[in-house]
C-alpha atoms as one frame of an Amber mdcrd trajectory, in Angstrom:
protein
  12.185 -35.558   8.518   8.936 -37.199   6.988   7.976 -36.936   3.412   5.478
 -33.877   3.873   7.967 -31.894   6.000  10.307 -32.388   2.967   8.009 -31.259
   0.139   6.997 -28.025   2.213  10.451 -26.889   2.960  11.010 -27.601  -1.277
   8.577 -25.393  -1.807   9.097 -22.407   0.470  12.394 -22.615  -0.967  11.151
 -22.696  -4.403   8.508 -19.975  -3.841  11.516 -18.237  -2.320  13.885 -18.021
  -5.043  10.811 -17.483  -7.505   8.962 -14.307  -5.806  12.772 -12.779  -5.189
  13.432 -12.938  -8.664   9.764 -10.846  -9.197  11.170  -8.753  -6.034  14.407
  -7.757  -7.589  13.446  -7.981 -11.425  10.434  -5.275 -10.294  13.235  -3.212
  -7.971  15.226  -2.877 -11.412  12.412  -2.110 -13.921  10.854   0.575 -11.464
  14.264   2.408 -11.977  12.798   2.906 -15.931  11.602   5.985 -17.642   7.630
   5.385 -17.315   7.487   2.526 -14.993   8.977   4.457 -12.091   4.741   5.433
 -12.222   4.450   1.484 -11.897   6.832   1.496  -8.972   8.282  -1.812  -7.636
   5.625  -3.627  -5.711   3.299  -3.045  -8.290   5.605  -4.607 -11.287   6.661
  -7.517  -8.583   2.541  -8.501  -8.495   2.559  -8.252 -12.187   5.482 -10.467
 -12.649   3.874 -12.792 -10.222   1.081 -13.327 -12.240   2.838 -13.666 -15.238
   4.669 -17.111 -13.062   0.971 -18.232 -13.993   1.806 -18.743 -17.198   4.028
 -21.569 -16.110   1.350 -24.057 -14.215   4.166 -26.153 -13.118   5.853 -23.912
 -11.302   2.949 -22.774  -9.134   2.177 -25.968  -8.491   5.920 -27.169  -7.001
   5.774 -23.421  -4.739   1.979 -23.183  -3.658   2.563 -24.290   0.182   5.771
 -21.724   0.490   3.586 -18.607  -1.490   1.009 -18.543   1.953   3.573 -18.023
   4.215   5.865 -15.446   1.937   2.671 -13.350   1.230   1.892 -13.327   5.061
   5.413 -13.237   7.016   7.332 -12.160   4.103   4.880  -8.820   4.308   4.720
  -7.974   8.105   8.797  -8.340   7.660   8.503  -5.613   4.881   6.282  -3.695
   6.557   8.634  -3.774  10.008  11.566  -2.578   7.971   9.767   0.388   5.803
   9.798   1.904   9.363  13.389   3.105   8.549  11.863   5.352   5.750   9.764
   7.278   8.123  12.195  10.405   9.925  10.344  11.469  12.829  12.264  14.739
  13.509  11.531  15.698   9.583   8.136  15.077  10.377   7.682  17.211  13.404
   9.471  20.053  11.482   7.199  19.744   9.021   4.605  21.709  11.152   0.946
  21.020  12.370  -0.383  21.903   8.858   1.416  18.987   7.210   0.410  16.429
   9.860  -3.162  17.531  10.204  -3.788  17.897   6.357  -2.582  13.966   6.316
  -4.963  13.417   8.965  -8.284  14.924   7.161  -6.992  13.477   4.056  -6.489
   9.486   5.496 -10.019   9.844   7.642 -11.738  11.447   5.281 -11.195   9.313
   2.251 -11.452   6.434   3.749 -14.813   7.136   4.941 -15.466   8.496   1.476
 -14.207   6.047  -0.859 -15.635   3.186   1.284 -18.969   4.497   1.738 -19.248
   5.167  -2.156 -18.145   0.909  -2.255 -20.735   0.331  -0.542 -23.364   2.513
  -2.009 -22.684   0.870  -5.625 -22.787  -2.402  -3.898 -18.791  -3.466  -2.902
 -18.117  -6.089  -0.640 -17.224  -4.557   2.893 -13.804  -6.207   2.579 -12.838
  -5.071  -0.959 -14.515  -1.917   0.208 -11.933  -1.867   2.955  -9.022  -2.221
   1.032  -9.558   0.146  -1.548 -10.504   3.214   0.836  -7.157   2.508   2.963
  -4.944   2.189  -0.431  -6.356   5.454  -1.782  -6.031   6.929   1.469  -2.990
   6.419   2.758  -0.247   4.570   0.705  -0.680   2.684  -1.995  -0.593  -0.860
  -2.349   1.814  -1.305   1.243  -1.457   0.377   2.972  -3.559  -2.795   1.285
  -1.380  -5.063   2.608  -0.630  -3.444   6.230  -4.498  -3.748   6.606  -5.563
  -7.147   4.968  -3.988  -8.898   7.752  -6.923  -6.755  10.207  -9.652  -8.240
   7.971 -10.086 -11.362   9.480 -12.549 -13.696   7.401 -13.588 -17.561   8.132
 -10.576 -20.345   5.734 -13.587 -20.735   3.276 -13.188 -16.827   2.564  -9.112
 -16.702   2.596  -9.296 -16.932  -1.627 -11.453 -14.362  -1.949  -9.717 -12.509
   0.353  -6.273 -12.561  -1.703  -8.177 -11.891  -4.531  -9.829  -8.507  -3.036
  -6.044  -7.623  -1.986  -5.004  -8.036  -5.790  -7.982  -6.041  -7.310  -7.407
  -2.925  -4.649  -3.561  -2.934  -5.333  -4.404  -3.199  -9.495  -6.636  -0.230
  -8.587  -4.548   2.037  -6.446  -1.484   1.332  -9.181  -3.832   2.396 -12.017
  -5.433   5.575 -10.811  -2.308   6.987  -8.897  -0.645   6.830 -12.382  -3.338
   8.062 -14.468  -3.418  11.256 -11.586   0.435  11.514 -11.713   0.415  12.260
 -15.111  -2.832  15.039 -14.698  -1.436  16.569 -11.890   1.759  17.056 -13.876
  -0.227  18.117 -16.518  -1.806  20.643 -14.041   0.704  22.373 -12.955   1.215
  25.114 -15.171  -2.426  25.754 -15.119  -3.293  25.755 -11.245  -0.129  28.577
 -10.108   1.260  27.147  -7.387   4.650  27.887  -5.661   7.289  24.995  -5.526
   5.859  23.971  -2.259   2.156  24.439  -2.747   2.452  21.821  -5.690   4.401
  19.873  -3.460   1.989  19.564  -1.114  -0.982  19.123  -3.841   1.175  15.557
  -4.915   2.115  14.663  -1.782  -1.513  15.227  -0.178  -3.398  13.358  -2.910
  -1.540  10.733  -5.227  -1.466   7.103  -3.841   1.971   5.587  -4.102   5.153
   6.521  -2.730   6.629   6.269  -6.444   3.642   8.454  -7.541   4.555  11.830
  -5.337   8.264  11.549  -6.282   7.287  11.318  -9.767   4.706  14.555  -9.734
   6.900  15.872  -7.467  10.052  15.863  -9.292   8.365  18.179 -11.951   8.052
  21.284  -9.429  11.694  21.471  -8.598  14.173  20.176  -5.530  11.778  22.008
  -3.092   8.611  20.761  -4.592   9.873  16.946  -4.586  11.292  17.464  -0.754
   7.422  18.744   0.201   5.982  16.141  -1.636   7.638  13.111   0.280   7.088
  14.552   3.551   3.779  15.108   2.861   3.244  11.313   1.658   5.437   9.825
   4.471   3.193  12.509   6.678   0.126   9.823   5.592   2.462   6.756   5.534
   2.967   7.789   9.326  -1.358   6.845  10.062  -0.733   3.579   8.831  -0.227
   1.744  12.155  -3.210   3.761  13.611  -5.676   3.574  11.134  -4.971  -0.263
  10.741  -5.740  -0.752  14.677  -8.534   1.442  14.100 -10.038  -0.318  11.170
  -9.191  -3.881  12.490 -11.382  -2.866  15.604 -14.694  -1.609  13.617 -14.224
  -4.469  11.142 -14.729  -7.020  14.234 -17.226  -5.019  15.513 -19.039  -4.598
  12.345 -19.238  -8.056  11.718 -19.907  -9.953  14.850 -23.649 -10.109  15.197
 -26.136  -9.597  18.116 -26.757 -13.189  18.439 -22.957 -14.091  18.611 -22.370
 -14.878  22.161 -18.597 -15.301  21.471 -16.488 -12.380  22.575 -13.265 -12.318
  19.963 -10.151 -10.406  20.713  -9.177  -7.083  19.424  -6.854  -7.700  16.422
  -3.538  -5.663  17.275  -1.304  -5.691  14.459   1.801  -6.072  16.511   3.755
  -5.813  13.329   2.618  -2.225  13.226   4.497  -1.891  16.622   7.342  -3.086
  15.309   6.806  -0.722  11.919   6.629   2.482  14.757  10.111   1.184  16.659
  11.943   1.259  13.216  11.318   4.614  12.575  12.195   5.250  16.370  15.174
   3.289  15.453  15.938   5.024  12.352  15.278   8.826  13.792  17.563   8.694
  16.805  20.182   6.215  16.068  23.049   7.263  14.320  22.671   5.320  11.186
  24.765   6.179   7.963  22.389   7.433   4.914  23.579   4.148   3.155  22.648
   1.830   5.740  18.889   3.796   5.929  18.737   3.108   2.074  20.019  -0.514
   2.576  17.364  -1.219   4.907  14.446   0.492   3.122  15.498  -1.309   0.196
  15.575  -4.751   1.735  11.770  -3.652   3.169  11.094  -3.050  -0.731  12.707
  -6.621  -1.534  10.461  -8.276   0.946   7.117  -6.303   0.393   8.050  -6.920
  -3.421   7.996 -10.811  -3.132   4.865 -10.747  -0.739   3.104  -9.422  -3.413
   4.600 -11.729  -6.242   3.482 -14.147  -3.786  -0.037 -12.767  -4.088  -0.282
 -12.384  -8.126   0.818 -16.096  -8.474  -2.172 -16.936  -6.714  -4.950 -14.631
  -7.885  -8.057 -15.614  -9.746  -7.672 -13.178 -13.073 -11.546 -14.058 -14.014
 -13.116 -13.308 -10.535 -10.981  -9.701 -10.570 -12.200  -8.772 -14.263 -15.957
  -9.241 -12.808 -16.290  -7.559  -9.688 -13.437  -4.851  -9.995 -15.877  -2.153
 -12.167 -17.477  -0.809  -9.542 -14.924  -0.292  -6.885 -12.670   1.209  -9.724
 -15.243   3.437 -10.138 -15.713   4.624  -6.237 -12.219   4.979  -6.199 -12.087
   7.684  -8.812 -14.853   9.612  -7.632 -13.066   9.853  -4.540  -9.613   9.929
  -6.380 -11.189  13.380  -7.882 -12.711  14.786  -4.391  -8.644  14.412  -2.989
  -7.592  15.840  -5.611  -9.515  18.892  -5.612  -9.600  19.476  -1.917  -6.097
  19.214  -1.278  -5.405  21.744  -4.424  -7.570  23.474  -3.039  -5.953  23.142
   1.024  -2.358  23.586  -0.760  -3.674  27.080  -2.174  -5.298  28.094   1.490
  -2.947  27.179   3.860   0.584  26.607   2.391
């Protein structure tokens, strides 16, 4: 074993043992009064930035913080398949899985085209429609692997992955806590509110936390309305991966590029296969999820030891601001859907 080999296995191992402390330390706080709105993989990127703090220590783990924030994530992604119950899902009824679909293709087209319009990159653009849309900060990352850019782009890259996550976390809380705030005034049933949360707020963590406040029957609509959106993830990343190449290669570009298939998506649909028909024990469901969370969680400590704070603070107004506008037109419409047809 040469001298390099040696050095990169020290500091996978290092980045290792660093980013699982950010996994589990995140797991632990998002248990909290208040930060549950956080929710884990948000707290585990904030703890990874904080590792910035301490130069040295990004320094001895920067080789093994690539590959943890790219393997580390598909194997997270792969194992929140187990969260997903098909059979719930189907009983859920046509209205639940169609709403998810006009809510995931609409804002996506929405949010991104309202990037665009006040002048956001295509890929931040990207990654900010398909967080809002569908789940969060785990949609970010299931796509970013789609949007392939050239090595001299990779940094920027991470950095656009960062800035939609810090978005996503941000205005799903701020809406958690006005949609709780709503709910008195708007007069829904348990299961029209549960709907409303589950239809429009970003995060996982976000509809159990607005849906808590309607009741047992509210909280139970609200997370298989969410899971009903978590469900398009594999599709709409296929989907988007496809336009993105096509969008980008040029008329002049003789070069005829494969369609990028996010195989780990495959392997995200066979889990909840897995999970639906085998006989697993509840425990061994929530063991599995939760190692998914542990994983996803140091991917994206992974990701805030590496990000660029200055670069975020300058380019994230105006794709904070298309997500809001679009955060609002959810919002509204699926009140609005919850009241028609639920």
């Amino acid at each position: 074993m040469d001298i390099r080999t040696t050095l990169s296995t020290r500091s996978f191992w290092f980045a290792a043992g660093a980013t699982l402390i950010c996994a589990v330390l995140g797991s632990e706080l998002a248990q909290l009064p208040y930060l549950n709105l956080v929710g884990a993989l948000v707290l585990a990127l904030l703890l990874g930035m904080l590792c910035q703090l301490s130069p040295r220590t990004i320094a001895v783990s920067r080789d093994g913080i690539g590959f943890i924030s790219n393997k580390f994530l598909r194997l997270g992604i792969i194992l929140l398949g187990f969260k997903l119950n098909l059979i719930q899902l189907a009983q859920a009824g046509v209205k639940t899985i169609a709403l998810a679909a006009v809510v995931v293709t609409g804002m996506v087209l929405l949010t991104y085209n309202l990037s665009r319009k006040l002048g956001v990159d295509r890929e931040l653009a990207i990654l900010t429609a398909t967080g809002t849309s569908i789940c969060g900060a785990a949609a970010v990352m299931g796509v970013s692997p789609q949007i392939k850019v050239s090595p001299d782009k990779a940094e920027r890259q991470r950095e656009n992955e960062v800035l939609a996550v810090a978005i996503v976390a941000i205005l799903g809380t701020v809406f958690t806590l006005i949609e709780i705030g709503l709910k008195p005034l708007l007069h829904l049933t348990a299961v029209q509110f549960g709907v409303m949360t589950g239809g429009s707020l970003h995060e996982i963590a976000h509809a159990v936390a607005a849906g808590s406040a309607g009741g047992p029957v509210s909280l139970d609509t609200a997370i298989i309305t969410k899971l009903s959106r978590v469900l398009l993830l594999a599709p709409a990343a296929l989907i988007i991966g496809w336009w993105y190449q096509k969008k980008t290669t040029t008329a002049t570009t003789s070069e005829h590029t494969k369609l990028p298939i996010p195989w780990f998506m495959a392997g995200f649909l066979l889990t909840s296969i897995l999970g639906t028909w085998l006989p697993l024990s509840a425990a061994t469901l929530a063991g599995l999820v939760k190692l998914a969370y542990v994983f996803l969680g140091m991917a994206m400590a992974a990701l805030g030891m590496s990000v660029n704070f200055r670069v975020i603070f300058q380019r994230g107004g105006n794709a904070f601001l298309a997500a809001t506008l679009s955060s609002v037109v959810l919002m509204t419409g699926v009140t609005i859907a919850s009241k028609l047809f639920f």
